[in-house]
N, C-alpha and C positions, 0 to 999 in steps of 0.2 A: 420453806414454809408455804404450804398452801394455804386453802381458803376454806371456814365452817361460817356454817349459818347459825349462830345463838340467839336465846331471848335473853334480850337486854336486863332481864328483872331475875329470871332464875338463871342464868350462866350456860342452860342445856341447851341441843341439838336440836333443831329443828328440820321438818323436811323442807324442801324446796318449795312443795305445793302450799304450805303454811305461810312460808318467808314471801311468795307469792299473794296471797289472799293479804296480807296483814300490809303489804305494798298498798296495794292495790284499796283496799279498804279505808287504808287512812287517807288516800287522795280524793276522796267522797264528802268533801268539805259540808256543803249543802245539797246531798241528795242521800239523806237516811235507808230508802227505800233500795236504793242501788248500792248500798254501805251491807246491809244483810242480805240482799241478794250474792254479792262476791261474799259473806263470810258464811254464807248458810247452803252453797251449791252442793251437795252431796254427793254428784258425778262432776268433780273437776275438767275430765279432761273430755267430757259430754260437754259440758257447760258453758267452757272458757271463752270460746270463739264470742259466741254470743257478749259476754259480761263486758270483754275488749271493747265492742260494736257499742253496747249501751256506755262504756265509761267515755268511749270517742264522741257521741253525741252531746254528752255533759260538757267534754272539755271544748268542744264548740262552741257552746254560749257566748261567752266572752273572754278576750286576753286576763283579764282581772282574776276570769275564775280560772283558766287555765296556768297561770303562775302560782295562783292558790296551790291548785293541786299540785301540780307537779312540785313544789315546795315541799309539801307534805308528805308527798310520797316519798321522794330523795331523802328526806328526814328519816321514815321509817329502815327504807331500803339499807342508809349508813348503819342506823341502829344494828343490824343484826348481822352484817360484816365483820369476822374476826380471822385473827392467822389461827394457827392449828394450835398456838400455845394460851391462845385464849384471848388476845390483846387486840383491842379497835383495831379492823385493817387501815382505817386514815390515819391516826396515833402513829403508825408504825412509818407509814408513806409518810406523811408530814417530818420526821424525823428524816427518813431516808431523802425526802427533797433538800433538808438542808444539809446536808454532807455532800462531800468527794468520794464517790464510790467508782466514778468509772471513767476510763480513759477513751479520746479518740481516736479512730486510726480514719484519713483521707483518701478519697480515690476521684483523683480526677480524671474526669473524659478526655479522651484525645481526640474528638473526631468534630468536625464542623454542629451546631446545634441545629434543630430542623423546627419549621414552622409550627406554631400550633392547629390541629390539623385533627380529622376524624377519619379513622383508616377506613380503607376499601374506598373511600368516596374524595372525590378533585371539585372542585371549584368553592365559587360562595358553601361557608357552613349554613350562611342563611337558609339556601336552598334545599339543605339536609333536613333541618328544621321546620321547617315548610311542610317538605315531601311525608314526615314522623307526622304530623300535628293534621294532616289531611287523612292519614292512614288510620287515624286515633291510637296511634303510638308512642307519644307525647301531649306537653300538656303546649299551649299556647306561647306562654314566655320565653320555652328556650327560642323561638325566634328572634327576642332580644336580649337576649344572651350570645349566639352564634352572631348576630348583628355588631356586637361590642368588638367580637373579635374579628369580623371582617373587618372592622373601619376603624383595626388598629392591628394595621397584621404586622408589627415592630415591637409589638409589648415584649418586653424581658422581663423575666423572672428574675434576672439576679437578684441576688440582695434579700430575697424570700426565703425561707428555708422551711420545709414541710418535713415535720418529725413526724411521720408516718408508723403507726403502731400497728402490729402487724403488716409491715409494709412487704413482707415477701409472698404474701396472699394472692393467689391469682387474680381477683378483680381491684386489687388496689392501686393506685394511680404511680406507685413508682417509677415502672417504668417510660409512662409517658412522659414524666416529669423532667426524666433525667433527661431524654434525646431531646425536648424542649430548653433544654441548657437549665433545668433549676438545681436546687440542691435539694439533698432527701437527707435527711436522718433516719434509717433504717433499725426499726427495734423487730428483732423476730429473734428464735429459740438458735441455740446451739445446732448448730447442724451443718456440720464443714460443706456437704456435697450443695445444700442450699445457698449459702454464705461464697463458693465457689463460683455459683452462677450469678448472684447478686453482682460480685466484684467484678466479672467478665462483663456483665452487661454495662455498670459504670463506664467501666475503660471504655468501651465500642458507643459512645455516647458525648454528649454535649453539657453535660452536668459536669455535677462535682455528689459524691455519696458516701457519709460520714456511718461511719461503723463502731459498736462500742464494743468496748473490749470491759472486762471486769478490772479493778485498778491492783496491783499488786507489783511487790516487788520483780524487776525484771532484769534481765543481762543484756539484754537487746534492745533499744528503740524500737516501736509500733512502726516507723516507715521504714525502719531496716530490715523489716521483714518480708518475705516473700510474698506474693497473692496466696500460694497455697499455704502457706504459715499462717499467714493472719486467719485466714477461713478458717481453722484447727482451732480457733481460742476466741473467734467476733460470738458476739449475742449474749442476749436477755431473755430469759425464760418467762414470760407472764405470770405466770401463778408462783412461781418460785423467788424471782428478784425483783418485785416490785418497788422492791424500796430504791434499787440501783437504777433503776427504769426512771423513779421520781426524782433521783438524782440527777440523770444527765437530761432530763429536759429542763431543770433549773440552771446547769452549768451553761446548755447551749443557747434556751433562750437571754442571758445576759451575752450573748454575741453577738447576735442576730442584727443587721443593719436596718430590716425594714419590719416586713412582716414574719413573725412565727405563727404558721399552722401548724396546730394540734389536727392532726391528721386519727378518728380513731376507728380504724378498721377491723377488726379482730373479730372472726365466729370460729366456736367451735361446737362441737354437736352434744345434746341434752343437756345436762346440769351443770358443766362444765363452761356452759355458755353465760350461765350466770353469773360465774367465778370469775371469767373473764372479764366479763362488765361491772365487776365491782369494781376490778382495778383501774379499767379505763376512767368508769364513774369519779375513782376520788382521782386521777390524775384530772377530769377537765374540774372537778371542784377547787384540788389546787390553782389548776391555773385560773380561774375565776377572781381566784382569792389574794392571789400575787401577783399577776402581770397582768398591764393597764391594757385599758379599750383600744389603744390608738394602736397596738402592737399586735396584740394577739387576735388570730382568727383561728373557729372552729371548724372542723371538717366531718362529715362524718356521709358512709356512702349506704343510703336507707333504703328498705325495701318495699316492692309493692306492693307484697303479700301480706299485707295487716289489714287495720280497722282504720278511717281517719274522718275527721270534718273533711268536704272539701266543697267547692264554690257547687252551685244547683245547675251548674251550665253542664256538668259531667254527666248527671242522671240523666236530663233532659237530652242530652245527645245520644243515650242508650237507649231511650226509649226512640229516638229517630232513624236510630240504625237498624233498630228491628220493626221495623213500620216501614222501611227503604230496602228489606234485602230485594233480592231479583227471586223473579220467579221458582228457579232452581231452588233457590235457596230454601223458600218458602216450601216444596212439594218437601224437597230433604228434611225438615225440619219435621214434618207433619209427620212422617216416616217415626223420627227421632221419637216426637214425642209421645207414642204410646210406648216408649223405652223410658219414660218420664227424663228425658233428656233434651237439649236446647231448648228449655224453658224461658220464656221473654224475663227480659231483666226487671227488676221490682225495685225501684231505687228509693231509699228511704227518705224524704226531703224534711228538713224542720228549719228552723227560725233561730236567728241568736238572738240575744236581750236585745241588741238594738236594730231588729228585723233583717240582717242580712240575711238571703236567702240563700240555706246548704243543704247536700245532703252526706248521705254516711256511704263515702268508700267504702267497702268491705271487699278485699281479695282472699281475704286469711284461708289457706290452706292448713289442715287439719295435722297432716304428714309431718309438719314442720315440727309443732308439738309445742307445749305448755312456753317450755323455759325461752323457746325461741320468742316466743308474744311479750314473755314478762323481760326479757334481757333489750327487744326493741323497744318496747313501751317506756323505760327508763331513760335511753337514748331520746327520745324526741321531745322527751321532759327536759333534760339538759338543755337541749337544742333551744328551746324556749325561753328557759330561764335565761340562759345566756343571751339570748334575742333580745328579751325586753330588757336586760340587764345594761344594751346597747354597744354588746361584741358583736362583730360581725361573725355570720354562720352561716357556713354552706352545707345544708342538707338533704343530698342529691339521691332523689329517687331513682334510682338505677335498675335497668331493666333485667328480666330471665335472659337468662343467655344458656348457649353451649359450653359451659365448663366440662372438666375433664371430671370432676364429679359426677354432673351429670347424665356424659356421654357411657361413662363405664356402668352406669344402672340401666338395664336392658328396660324397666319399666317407665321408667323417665325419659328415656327417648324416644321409643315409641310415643308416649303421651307430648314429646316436643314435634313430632314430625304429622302427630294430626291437629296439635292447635292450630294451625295458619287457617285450614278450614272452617274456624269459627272466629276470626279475629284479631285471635294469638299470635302476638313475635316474640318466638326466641330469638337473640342477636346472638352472632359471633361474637366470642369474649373481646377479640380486639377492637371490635365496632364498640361495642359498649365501653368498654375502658377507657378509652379515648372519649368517648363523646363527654362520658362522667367526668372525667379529667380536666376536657373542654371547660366545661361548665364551672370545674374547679377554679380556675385562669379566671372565668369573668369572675365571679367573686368575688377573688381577692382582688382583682387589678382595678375594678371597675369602682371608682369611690361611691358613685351613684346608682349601686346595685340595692334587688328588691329591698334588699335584708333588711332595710332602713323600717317597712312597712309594720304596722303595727298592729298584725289579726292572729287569727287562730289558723291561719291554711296555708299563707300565700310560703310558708319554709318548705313544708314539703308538698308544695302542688305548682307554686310558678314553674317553674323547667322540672318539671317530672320526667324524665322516662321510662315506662310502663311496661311498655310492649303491648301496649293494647287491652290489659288486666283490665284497667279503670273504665273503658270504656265500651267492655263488650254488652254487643248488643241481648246476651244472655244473661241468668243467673250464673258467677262461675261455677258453683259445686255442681249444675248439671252437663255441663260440657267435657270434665277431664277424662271421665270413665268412658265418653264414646269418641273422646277423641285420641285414648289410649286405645283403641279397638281400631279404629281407621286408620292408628299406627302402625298397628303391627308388623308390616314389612319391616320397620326399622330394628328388630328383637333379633332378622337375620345379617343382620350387615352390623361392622364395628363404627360407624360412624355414617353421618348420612349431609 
């Protein structure tokens, strides 16, 4: 069974941009003006970026009004989730979390566990941290975060268990988790050659990484079977068995000795992204709804490229980096801008109700596209609600990197190999992952982590890493197109 989007009231189909607006519109608690603006945009996919920007300004104001919204929105968002035969998608999960649908198969590491640790880079993480946050490649607090985990380089994970949803995704923390000696619950699709390499990695590791299998009559015990046997029959199809997905995160977290992370990683591209994020959606409203504060933690690894509040120290340092380039800079720029490009950054600042002083992130690339904005924007709603709800949540802004996605688009790597020129870091996937990962450790280990804090920003802006997005000293939309052009070298080489 997959996923349709209906109206609650007539039964029928709706398109995504509708199911979009009708989100988004009902989280407009008290701003009527911004209520018919998203319901009355005429060019959506002209429009959107912008309505994101002004709904992030809104949800600024206050924690109060942002739990509002975001309440409201998740209200709507459920409403028009159904399987293909017509029936609530949570209706259908809440049933499958209470049943036995799926069994475990175990793979323990064999190899010594290894420190918690950011690749490519040796000593203090502090000094990573440092090095990021002077670059404006990070945000400030991951130096106390990388701080936690220096002046406690003996933390173990055991006893943790991170059910990582989509965890065989390239930027997801699995990996690091395992050689860290934690345990992973791995849910991703059928797919023996992937499920192959999962298992290998286990073994050659310091963890332990639990694999479902679908529950059915068998001739064989799940450990009596081969690595290559178990890969032929492990996995969870997202959009197909979520009700068995709800089921074994209910089987597992009644195990679990310490902490359960709901780990929720999963994109996939256009409409299907939304699909995805229903399911994640009602899986963290279940757990919201069954397992206690002291137990469960949220995970979720967010991106740069949105709309957000964030503190007025970000704007005001883009407007100082372009006031401080060096002379060079300054002539190149000048060059630039009768290309109407490296345009000085405009940072938007406003006031919450009780005058903290913010302004408006805004990274959002256009490329990305509608479902990408509307399937994040839910995500950081969750993130919220659960915040103030007083679960703890790690939602870690993770920087552009070099993925294998990326590197095999000739026009995306050129446009990666001329950002650095204005600002820009793409990271190595393994730098990021780790550092993400890093970050994940002080979260959950750290009892006296920010999470405690009680605003509209400090979730995804205390230990952000960017890559410099947030704090270029330009507007972004006029930098990609000429830093795609000063790429070009990179269009003839397979990686750079």
């Amino acid at each position: 069974m997959s996923i349709r989007f209906l109206d609650p009231n007539t039964g029928k189909d709706i398109r995504s941009t509708e199911f979009a607006r009708r989100t988004l519109a009902s989280a407009c608690i008290d701003n009527q003006n911004l209520r018919e603006n998203i319901s009355g945009a005429t060019d959506w996919r002209k429009w959107y970026i912008r309505l994101y920007g002004d709904l992030s300004v809104e949800e600024g104001k206050s924690p109060e009004l942002l739990a509002k919204m975001a309440a409201a929105g998740l209200s709507q968002f459920h409403a028009h989730l159904s399987t293909t035969a017509g029936e609530p998608l949570s209706n259908v999960m809440t049933m499958g979390f209470a049943s036995q649908l799926v069994e475990t198969a175990v793979i323990q590491g064999s190899v010594a566990k290894e420190p918690i640790a950011v690749a490519r880079h040796n000593g203090p993480l502090e000094k990573v941290a440092e090095s990021w946050d002077e670059s404006g490649w990070a945000e400030p607090g991951l130096k106390e975060s990388f701080r936690f985990l220096d002046q406690n380089p003996n933390l173990a994970l055991d006893g943790n268990l991170l059910f990582a949803v989509a965890g065989a995704a390239e930027f997801a923390p699995t990996e690091h988790w395992l050689k860290w000696g934690g345990e992973v619950a791995v849910v991703a699709r059928n797919n023996p050659a992937t499920w192959e390499s999962l298992i290998a990695l286990a073994r050659n590791s310091g963890g332990k990484m639990l694999i479902p299998v679908v529950r059915e009559d068998r001739t064989t015990s799940l450990s009596d079977l081969s690595d290559y046997e178990l890969a032929q029959i492990a996995g969870l199809n997202l959009l197909e068995q979520y009700s068995e997905i709800a089921s074994w995160m209910n089987d597992l977290y009644s195990k679990v000795e310490k902490k359960f992370i709901l780990g929720l990683y999963v994109y996939t591209p256009k409409i299907d992204h939304i699909r995805v994020q229903g399911v994640q959606e009602t899986l963290a409203s279940l757990a919201m709804e069954n397992f206690s504060k002291e137990k469960l933690v949220f995970s979720w690894l967010a991106t740069p490229t949105d709309s957000t509040p964030g503190p007025a120290s970000i704007g005001a340092d883009q407007l100082a980096r372009f006031q401080n380039r060096s002379p060079g800079r300054i002539i190149r720029d000048s060059f630039l801008g009768l290309l109407s490009a490296a345009r000085p950054a405009k940072p938007k600042f406003f006031e919450s109700e009780t005058g903290e002083k913010l302004m408006l992130v805004d990274a959002s690339v256009q490329q990305q596209g509608p479902s990408y904005s509307f399937s994040k924007r839910t995500q950081r709603w969750r993130a919220y609600l659960a915040h103030y709800a007083g679960f703890r949540v790690s939602y870690q802004i993770s920087p552009p990197a070099r993925t294998n996605s990326v590197l095999r688009h000739k026009i995306l790597r050129a446009s990666y190999l001329g950002a650095p020129l204005f600002g820009i870091k793409p990271f190595e996937v393994d730098v990021a992952k780790s550092a993400s990962a890093a970050a994940l450790a002080r979260d959950v280990l750290d009892p006296t982590a920010y999470s405690n804090k009680n605003t509209t920003t400090d979730l995804q802006c205390f230990s952000a890493i960017h890559g410099g997005l947030w704090r270029l000293a330009y507007q972004n939309r006029s930098v990609w197109v000429v830093a795609t052009l000063l790429g070009l070298p990179a269009l003839f080489r397979r990686g750079y």
